[in-house]
MIMARMAR-551243 format. One record per residue (C-alpha): x, y, z; residue in three letters. Coordinates in steps of 0.5 Angstrom, whole numbers, plus 500, padded with zeros to 3 digits. Example, Ala and Ser with C-alpha at 12.3 -4.5 7.8 and 13.67 -1.06 7.14 Angstrom:
2
525491516ALA
527498514SER
***
This chain:
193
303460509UNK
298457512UNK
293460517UNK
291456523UNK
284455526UNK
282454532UNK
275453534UNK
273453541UNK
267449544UNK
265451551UNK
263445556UNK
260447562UNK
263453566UNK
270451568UNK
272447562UNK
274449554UNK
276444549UNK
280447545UNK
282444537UNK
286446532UNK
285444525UNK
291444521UNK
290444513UNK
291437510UNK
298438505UNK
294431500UNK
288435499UNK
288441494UNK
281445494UNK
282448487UNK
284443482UNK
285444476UNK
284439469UNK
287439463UNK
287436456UNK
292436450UNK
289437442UNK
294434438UNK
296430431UNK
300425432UNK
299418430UNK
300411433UNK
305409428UNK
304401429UNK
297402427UNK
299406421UNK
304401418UNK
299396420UNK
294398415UNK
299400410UNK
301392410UNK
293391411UNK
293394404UNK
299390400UNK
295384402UNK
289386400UNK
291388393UNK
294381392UNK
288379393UNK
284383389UNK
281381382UNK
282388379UNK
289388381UNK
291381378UNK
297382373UNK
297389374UNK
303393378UNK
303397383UNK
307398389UNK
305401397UNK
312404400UNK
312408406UNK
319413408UNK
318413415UNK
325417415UNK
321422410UNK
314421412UNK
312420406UNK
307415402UNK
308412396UNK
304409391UNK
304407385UNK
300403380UNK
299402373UNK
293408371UNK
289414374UNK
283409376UNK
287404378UNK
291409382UNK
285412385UNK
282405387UNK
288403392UNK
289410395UNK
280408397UNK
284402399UNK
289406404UNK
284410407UNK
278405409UNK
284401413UNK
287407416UNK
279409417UNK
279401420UNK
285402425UNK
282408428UNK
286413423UNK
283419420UNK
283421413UNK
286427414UNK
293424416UNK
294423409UNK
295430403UNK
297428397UNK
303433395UNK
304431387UNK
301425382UNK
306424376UNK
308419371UNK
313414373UNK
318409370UNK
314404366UNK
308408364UNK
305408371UNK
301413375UNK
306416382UNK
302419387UNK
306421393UNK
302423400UNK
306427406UNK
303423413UNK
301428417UNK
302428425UNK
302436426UNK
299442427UNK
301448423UNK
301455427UNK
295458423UNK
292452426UNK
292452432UNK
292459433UNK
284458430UNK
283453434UNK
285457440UNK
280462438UNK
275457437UNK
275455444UNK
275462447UNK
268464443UNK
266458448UNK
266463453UNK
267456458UNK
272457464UNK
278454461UNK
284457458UNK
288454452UNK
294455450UNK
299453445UNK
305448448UNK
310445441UNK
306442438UNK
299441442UNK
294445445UNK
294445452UNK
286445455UNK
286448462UNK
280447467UNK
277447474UNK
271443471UNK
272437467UNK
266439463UNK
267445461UNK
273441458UNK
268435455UNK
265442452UNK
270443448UNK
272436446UNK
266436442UNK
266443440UNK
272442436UNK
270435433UNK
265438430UNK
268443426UNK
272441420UNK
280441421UNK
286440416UNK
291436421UNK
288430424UNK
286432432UNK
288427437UNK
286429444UNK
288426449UNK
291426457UNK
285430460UNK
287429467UNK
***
């Protein structure tokens, strides 16, 4: 419940003039900022370098001739690639990241679960992509943002880090403390409001 003040300003002897402030509803004294760490990825951006690196291996004179194949499972979240040698294989997975590096995408949106033979004596690498972050993770993360010692409180909500604060500052602090340090999942930091 809010409190009415009321001021009183003596004019001349005989007359009072009297206000009464009421407190404004739009206006919030203490406001409170807040931003979300995560690692989701722009999918768009993703299958766009994905068909960026078939083209450019077709285009490739070390490729010429040679088989390869770059299969993304939406359903699955999983990369596929495959070519005809180790070197080969290494030289199209440099391929992948330098186009998700150019579309914005970090390199740790790719972890590579198994290398393999394939039918035709041909090299298989599979990757997981990566769009969230693991429950060890984050709590190190949180931990990190309290040494901080800033005026904000982080907690985690599903599958991001909520930040919370009065200052917007305080919360610019810990963007780039974050993203100074090194991280498996590829953090993504957005909504700061």
């Amino acid at each position: 419940m809010t409190a009415l003040r009321i001021l009183e300003i003596p004019l001349f002897k005989f007359f009072k003039l009297v206000f009464v402030i009421l407190p404004y509803k739009g206006i919030s004294m203490a406001k409170e900022h807040s931003l979300d760490i995560s690692a989701k990825i722009d999918k768009q951006s993703f299958k766009d370098a994905i068909n960026l690196v078939d083209k450019e291996v077709a285009n490739r004179y070390d490729f010429k001739g040679t088989p390869y194949e770059v299969t993304y499972k939406e359903s699955d979240k999983a990369l596929i690639l495959v070519a005809s040698s180790d070197n080969k294989l290494d030289a199209l997975k440099d391929i992948v990241i330098a186009k998700l590096l150019k579309r914005g995408l970090s390199s740790n949106v790719l972890e590579e679960l198994r290398v393999e033979d394939a039918s035709g004596g041909t090299r298989k690498a599979t990757f997981k992509v990566v769009d969230y972050i693991e429950a060890k993770e984050a709590k190190k993360i949180v931990a990190e943002i309290k040494k901080l010692k800033l005026k904000v409180t982080a907690q985690i909500e599903g599958d991001a880090i909520r930040v919370k604060g009065k200052q917007i500052d305080d919360l610019q602090k810990v963007m780039r403390a974050i993203k100074a340090m090194e991280w498996d999942a590829p953090l993504v930091y957005d909504n700061m409001r």
